[in-house]
C-alpha positions as CSV (number, residue, x, y, z in Angstrom):
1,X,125.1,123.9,136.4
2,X,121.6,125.2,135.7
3,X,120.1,122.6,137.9
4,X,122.2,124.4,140.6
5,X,121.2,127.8,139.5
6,X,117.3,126.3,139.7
7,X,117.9,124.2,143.4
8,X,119.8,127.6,144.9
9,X,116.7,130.2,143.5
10,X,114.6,127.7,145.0
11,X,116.5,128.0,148.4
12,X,115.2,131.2,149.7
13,X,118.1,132.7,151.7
14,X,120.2,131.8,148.6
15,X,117.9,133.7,146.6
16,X,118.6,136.5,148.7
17,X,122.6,136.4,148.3
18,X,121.6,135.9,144.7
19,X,119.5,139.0,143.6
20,X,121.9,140.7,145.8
21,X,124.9,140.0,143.6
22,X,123.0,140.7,140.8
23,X,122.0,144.2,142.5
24,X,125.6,145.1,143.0
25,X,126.4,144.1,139.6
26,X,123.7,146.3,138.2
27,X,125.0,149.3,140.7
28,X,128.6,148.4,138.4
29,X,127.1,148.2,135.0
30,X,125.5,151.6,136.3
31,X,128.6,153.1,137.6
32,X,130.6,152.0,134.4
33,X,127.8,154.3,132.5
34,X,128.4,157.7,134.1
35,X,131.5,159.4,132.9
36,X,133.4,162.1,134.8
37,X,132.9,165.4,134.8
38,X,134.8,168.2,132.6
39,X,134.9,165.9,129.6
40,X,134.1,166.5,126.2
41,X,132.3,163.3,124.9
42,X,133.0,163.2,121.4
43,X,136.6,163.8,121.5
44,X,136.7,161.2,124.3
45,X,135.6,158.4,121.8
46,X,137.5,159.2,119.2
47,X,140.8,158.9,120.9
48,X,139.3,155.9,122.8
49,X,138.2,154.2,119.6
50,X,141.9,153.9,118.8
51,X,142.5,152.5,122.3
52,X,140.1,149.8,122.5
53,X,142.3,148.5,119.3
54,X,145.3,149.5,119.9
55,X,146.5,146.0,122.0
56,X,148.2,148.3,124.5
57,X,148.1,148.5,128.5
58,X,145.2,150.7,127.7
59,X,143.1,148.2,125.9
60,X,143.9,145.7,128.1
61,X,142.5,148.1,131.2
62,X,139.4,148.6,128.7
63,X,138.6,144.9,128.6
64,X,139.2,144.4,132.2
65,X,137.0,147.4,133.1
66,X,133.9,146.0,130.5
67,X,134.5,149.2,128.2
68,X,135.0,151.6,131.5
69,X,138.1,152.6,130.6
70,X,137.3,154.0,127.5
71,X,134.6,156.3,128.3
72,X,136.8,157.3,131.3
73,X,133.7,156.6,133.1
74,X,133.3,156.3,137.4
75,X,135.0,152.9,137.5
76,X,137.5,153.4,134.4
77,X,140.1,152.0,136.9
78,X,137.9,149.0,137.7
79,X,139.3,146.5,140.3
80,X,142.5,146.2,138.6
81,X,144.0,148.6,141.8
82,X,143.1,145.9,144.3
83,X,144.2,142.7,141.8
84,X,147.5,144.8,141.6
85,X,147.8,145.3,145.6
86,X,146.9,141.8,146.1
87,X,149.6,140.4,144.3
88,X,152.2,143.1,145.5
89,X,151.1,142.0,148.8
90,X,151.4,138.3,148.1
91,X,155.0,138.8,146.8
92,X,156.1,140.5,149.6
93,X,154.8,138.4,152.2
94,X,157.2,135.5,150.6
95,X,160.0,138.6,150.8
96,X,159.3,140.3,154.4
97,X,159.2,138.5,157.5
98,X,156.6,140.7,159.5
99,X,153.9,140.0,156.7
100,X,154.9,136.5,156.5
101,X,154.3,136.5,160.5
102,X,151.4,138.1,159.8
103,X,150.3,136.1,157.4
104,X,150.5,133.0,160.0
105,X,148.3,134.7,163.0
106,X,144.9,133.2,162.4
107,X,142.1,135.2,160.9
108,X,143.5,138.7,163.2
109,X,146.3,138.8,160.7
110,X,144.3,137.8,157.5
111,X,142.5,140.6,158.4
112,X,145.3,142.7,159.1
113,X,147.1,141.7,155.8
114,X,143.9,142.4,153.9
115,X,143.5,146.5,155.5
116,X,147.3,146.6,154.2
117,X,145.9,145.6,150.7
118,X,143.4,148.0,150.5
119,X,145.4,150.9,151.7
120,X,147.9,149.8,149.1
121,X,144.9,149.6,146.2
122,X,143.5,152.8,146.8
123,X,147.3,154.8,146.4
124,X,147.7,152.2,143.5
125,X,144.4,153.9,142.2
126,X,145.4,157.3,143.0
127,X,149.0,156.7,140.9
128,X,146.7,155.2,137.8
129,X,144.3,158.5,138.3
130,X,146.8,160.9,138.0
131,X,148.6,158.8,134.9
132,X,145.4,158.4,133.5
133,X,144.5,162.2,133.3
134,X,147.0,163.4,132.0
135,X,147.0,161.3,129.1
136,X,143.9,162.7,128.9
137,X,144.7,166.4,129.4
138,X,147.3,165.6,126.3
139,X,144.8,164.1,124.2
140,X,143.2,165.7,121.6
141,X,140.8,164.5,118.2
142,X,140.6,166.4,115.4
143,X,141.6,169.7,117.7
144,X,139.2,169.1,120.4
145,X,141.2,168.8,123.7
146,X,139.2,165.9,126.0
147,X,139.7,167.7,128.9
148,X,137.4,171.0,128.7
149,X,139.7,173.5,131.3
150,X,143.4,172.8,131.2
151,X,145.1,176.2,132.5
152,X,144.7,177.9,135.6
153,X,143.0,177.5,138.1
154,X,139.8,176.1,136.6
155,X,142.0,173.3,135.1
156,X,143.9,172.6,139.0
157,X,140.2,172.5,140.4
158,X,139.2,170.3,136.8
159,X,142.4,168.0,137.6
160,X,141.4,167.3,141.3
161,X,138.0,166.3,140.9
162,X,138.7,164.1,137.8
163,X,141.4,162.5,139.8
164,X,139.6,161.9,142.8
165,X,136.3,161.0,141.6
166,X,138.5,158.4,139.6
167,X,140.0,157.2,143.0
168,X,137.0,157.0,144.6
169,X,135.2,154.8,142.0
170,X,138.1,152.3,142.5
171,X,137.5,152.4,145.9
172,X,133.9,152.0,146.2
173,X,133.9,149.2,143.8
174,X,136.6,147.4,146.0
175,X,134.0,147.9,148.6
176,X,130.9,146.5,146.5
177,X,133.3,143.7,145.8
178,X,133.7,142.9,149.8
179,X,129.6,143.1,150.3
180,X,129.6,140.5,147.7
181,X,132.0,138.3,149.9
182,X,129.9,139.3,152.6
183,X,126.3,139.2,152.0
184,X,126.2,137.3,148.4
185,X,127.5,134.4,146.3
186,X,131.0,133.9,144.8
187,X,134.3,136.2,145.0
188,X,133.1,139.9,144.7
189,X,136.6,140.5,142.8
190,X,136.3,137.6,140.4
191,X,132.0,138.4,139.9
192,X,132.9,141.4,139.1
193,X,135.9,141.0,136.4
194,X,133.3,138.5,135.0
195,X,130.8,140.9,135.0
196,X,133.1,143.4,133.0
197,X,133.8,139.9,130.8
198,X,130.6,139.4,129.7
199,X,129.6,142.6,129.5
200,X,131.7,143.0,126.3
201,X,130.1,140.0,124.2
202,X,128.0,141.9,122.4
203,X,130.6,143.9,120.9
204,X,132.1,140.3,119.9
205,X,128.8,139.4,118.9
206,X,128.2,142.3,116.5
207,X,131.9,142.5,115.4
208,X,131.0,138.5,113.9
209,X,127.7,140.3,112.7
210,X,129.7,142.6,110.9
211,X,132.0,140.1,109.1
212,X,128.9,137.7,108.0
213,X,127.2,140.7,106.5
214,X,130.4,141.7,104.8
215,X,130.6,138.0,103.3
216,X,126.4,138.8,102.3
217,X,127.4,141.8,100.5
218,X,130.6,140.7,98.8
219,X,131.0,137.1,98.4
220,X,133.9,136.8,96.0
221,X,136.5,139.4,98.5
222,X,135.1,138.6,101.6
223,X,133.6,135.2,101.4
224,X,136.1,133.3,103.7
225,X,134.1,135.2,106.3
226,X,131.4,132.2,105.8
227,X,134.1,129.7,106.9
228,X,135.9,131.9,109.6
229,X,132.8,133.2,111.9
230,X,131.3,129.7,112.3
231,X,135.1,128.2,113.1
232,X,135.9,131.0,115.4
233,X,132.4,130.4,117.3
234,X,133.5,126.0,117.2
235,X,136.7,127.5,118.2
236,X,135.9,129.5,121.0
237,X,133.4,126.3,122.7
238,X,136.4,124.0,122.4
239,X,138.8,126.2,124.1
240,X,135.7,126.9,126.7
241,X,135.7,122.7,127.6
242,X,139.6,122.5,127.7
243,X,139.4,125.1,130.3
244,X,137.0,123.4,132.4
245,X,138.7,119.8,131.8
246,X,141.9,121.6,132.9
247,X,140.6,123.1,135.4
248,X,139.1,120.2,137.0
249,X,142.0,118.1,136.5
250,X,144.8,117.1,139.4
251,X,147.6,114.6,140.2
252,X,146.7,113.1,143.4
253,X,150.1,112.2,145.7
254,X,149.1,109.0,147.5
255,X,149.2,109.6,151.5
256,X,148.9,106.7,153.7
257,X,148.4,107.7,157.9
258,X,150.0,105.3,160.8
259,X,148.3,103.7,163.1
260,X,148.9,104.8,166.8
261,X,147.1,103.9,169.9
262,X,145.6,106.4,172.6
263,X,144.4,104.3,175.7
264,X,142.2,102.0,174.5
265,X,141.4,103.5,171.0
266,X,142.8,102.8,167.8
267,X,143.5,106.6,165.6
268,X,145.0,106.8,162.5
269,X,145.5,104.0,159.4
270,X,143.7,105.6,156.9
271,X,144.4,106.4,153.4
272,X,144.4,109.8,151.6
273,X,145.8,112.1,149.1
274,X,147.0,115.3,148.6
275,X,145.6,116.7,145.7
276,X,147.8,119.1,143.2
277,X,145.6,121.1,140.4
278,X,147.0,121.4,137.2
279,X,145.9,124.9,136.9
280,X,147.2,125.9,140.2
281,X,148.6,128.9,139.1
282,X,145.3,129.8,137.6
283,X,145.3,132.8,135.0
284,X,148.4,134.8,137.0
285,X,151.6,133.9,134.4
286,X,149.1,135.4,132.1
287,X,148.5,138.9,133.6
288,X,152.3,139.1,134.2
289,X,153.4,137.4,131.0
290,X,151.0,140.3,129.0
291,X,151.9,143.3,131.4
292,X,155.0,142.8,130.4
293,X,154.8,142.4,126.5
294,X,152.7,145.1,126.4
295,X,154.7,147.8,127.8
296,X,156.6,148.6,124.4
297,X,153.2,148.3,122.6
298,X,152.2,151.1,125.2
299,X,155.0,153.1,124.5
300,X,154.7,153.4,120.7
301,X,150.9,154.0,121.0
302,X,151.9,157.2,123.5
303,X,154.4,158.6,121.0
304,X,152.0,159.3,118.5
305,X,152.9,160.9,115.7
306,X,156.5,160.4,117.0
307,X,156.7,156.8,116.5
308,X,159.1,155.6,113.9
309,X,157.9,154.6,110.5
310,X,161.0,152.7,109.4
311,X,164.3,151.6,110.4
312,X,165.5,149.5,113.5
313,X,162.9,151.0,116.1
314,X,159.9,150.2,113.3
315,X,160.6,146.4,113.1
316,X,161.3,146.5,117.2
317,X,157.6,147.7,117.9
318,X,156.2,145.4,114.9
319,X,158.0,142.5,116.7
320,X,156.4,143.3,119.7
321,X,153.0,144.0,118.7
322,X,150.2,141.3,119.5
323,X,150.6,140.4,116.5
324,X,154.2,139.6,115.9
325,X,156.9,136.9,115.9
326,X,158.6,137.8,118.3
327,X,155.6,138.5,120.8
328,X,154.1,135.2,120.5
329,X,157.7,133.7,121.3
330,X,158.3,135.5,124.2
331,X,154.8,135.3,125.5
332,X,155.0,131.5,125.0
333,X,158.0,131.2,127.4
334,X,157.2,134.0,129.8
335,X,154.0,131.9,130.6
336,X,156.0,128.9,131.8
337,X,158.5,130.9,133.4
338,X,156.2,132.5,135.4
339,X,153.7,129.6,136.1
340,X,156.6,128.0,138.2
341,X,157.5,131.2,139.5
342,X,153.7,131.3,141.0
343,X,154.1,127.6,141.9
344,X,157.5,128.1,144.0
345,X,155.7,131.0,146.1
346,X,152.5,128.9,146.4
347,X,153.8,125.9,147.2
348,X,157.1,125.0,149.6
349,X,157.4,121.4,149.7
350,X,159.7,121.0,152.5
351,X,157.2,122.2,154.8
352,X,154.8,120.2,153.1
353,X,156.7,117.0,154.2
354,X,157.4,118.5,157.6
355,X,154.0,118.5,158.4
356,X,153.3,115.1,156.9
357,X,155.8,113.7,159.0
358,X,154.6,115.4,162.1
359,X,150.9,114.0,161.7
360,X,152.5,110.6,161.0
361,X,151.5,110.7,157.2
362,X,154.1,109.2,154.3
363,X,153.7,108.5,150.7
364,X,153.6,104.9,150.2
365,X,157.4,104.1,148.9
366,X,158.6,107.2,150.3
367,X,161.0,108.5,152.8
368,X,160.1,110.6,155.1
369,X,162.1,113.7,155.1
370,X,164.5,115.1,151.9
371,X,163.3,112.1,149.9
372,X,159.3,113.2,150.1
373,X,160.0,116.8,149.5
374,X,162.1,116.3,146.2
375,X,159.1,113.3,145.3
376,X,156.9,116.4,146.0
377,X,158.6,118.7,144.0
378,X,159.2,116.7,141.2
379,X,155.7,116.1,141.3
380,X,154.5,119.6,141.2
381,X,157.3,120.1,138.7
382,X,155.8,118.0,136.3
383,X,152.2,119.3,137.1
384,X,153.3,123.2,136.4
385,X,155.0,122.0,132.9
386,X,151.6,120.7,132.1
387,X,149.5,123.6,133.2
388,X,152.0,126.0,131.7
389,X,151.5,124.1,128.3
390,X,147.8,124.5,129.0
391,X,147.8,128.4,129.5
392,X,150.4,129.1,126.9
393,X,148.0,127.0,124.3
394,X,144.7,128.8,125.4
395,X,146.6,132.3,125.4
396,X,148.1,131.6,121.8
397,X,145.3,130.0,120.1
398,X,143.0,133.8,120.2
399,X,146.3,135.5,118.9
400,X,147.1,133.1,115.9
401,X,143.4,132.8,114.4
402,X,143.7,136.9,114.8
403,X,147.0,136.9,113.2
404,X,146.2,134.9,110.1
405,X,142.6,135.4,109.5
406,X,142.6,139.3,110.4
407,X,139.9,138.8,112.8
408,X,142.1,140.1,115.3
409,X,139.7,143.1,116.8
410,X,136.9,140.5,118.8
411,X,138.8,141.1,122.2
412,X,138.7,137.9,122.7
413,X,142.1,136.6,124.5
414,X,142.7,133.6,126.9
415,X,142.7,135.9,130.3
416,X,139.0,135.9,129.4
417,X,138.1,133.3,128.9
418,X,139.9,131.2,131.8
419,X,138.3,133.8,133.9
420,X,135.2,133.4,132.0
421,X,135.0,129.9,133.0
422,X,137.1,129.8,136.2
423,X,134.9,132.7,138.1
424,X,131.5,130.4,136.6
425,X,132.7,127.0,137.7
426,X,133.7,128.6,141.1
427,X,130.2,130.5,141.8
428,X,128.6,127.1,140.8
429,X,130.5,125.2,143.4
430,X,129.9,127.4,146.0
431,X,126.4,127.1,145.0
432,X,126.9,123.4,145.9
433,X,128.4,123.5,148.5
434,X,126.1,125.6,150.4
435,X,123.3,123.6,149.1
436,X,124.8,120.8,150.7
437,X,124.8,122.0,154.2
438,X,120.8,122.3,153.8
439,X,120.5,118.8,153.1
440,X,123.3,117.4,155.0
441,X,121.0,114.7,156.3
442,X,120.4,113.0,153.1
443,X,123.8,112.9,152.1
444,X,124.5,111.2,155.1
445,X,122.0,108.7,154.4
C-alpha cells in the first residue's frame, strides 16, 4: 500500500488529485472546529460529555461526525444526511417503477437519480437541524441553558440561523464530498467518514493512556490494565486483517461462453466467472441493525431525570443498552437478517441468468434458465450466511471486550473499523488502477 502511495506522489497529476483531497479534508477538519453561533461553550460540553458516552443515536452521530456533533459545530450533521438519502433512494428505486426506469437510462438518469438524492439530503438535514436544536434549546448543565436567547424574538431569529447554518454545513460538505469525486482520489463520502474515523484515535489513544497510567499508579486495583491495553491493541490488528481477508475474499461461479460463428470468424469459447464478494453487503446490516437498537437507548437518555430507576421499564432499557444481553442477541440476528435483505435488493438472480443466457453464457453443469437462477441464488445464499457471520463477529467482538473488561468508552465499534479499512483498501486500488493506465504499455508486454 505505501509503495502505491510513493508511485502515485511520484505521478504528478496524481499528486495533484492527492493534495487536493487532503485540502478538502483540512477545509472539514476546519469546518468541524467552528461551532455555531448563540451558544454557550461550557454548558455545551458538559451535556455533550455525557453524549459522547451515552451509546445513544447521539453518540453514534458524534463518532460519524469525528466529534462534530458534540461541539454542535458547522458540520455537526456531517454526511450522515446524504448516506441517509442514498439509501432511502436506493430502497425505493427497488419499490417505484419511475426511479427504477430511471435508474436504467444511462448516465442522464444516474444523474437524475443523484439531484433526487441530494434534494432529499439537504430536507433530511433540515429535519435533523430542527431536532437537533431543540434538544439543545432544552438542554441545560448545571443551570446554564446552551442556547443563549430562547424567548422572543431574539430566540426565533437565534433558532433560524442555528438551524440553517446547521443545514448548510451538511450541504456544503455533501458538495466538498462531490469535488472529491470530481477533481481527487477515492469516494468523497467514504474519505470523508474516514477522515471523521481517524480523526477520533487520539481520543482512543489517550483513553489507553489513561488506563496504563492508572495501572502505574495503582498496581494491586487496577493492574489488569497491564494485560488489557496491550490485548485490546493485538485485538484491534487482528480484527483489522480479518477485515481485509474478508473483504478481499469471493466465490467465483464458473461461466463458460459458446462458440458461434460470424462469417468467417470464430467469437466466443472462452471461459470466465462471475465473481460474488463475501462482504457484498459491506457495512449496511450494520448501520440498520444499530439504528435500530439504539432507538430505546435514545429514548431513555432524552427522559433524563424521568427515566425509571427500577421496575419493568429499568431492566427493558438495561436490556437494551450496548451493553446488555439482550442487545447483543438481537444485534447478532438483525445483522443477518438484514445482510440478506441488502443481498435480495442488490442482487436479482433471475435476471442474472437471463442475461447469461442471452450472451450465450452457462455454468458448466447448469441449465440454463430456472435451474441457474436457483444455482445462483443458492450460491449467494451461502455467500451472505458467511459475510453475515463475518460482520456480526467484527461488530460483537468491540462490545464484549467493553462489556467484560469495562473498557467500553474507546469508541471503538466494527462500523469503524470496516470502514476504516474498506474506505483505505478502496483509495489504494483506485490508486492502482489509475497507475495502471500510465503504464499500460508495460503491462502489456
Amino acid at each position: 500500500m505505501f509503495k502505491t502511495i510513493k508511485n502515485a506522489w511520484a505521478a504528478p497529476d496524481l499528486r495533484r488529485k492527492m493534495l487536493f483531497t487532503l485540502l478538502i479534508i483540512v477545509i472539514f477538519r476546519l469546518g468541524s472546529a467552528i461551532p455555531v453561533p448563540f451558544l454557550n461553550t461550557a454548558a455545551l460540553k458538559g451535556v455533550m460529555t455525557q453524549v459522547s458516552q451515552s451509546g445513544t443515536a447521539f453518540s453514534y452521530l458524534d463518532m460519524l461526525s469525528g466529534g462534530a456533533f458534540a461541539q454542535a459545530t458547522l458540520f455537526a450533521m456531517s454526511v450522515t444526511p446524504y448516506i441517509n438519502s442514498s439509501i432511502v433512494i436506493e430502497l425505493l428505486t427497488v419499490a417505484i417503477p419511475a426511479l427504477e426506469r430511471m435508474a436504467k437510462e444511462g448516465e442522464e438518469g444516474r444523474k437524475r437519480l443523484g439531484a433526487i438524492t441530494r434534494y432529499v439530503a439537504v430536507g433530511l438535514a433540515l429535519m435533523q437541524a430542527i431536532f437537533f436544536y431543540f434538544y439543545l434549546r432544552n438542554s441545560a448543565y448545571e443551570g446554564s441553558y446552551i442556547v443563549k436567547y430562547r424567548d422572543g424574538w431574539q430566540g426565533v431569529f437565534t433558532a433560524f440561523v442555528i438551524i440553517f447554518t446547521f443545514t448548510a454545513g451538511a450541504a456544503l460538505l455533501m458538495w466538498l464530498a462531490e469535488q472529491i469525486n470530481q477533481h481527487g482520489v477515492g469516494n468523497g463520502i467514504s474519505i470523508i467518514l474516514f477522515a471523521s474515523i481517524v480523526s477520533r484515535m487520539p481520543h482512543i489513544i489517550n483513553t489507553l493512556g489513561n488506563f496504563w497510567q492508572a495501572a502505574n499508579q495503582d498496581p494491586s486495583s487496577y493492574g489488569k490494565y497491564y494485560f488489557l491495553v496491550p490485548l485490546f491493541v493485538v485485538l484491534f490488528l487482528v480484527m483489522m486483517w480479518i477485515i481485509v481477508f474478508m473483504y478481499d475474499s469471493e466465490r467465483r461461479i464458473p461461466v463458460q461462453y459458446a462458440k458461434r460463428v460470424v462469417g468467417r470468424r470464430l467469437y466466443g469459447g472462452q471461459s470466465t466467472h462471475i465473481p460474488i464478494k463475501v462482504g457484498l453487503s459491506g457495512v449496511m446490516p450494520i448501520i440498520f441493525a444499530s439504528s435500530i437498537l439504539i432507538i430505546p437507548s435514545t429514548i431513555q437518555f432524552l427522559m433524563g431525570k424521568n427515566a425509571p430507576t427500577e421496575g419493568f421499564w429499568k431492566s427493558f432499557f438495561d436490556a437494551f443498552s450496548t451493553t446488555g444481553w439482550l442487545y447483543s442477541i438481537l444485534y447478532f440476528f438483525l445483522i443477518i437478517a438484514f445482510a440478506y435483505f441488502y443481498m435480495t435488493i442488490q442482487y436479482n438472480p433471475i435476471e442474472m441468468a437471463n442475461n447469461l443466457r442471452q450472451s450465450n453464457g452457462t455454468i458448466p453443469g447448469i441449465r440454463p434458465g430456472k435451474p441457474t437462477s436457483d444455482y445462483i441464488m443458492k450460491v449467494l445464499s451461502k455467500v451472505t450466511f458467511i459475510g453475515s457471520l463475518f460482520l456480526a463477529f467484527i461488530s460483537l467482538v468491540p462490545i464484549i471486550f467493553g462489556a467484560s473488561t469495562g473498557m467500553s468508552n474507546l469508541s471503538v465499534g466494527g462500523t469503524s473499523l470496516i470502514i476504516l479499512v474498506g474506505v483505505a483498501l478502496e483509495t489504494v486500488k483506485q490508486m492502482e488502477s489509475q497507475l495502471m493506465m500510465r503504464h499500460y504499455k508495460g503491462f502489456l508486454d
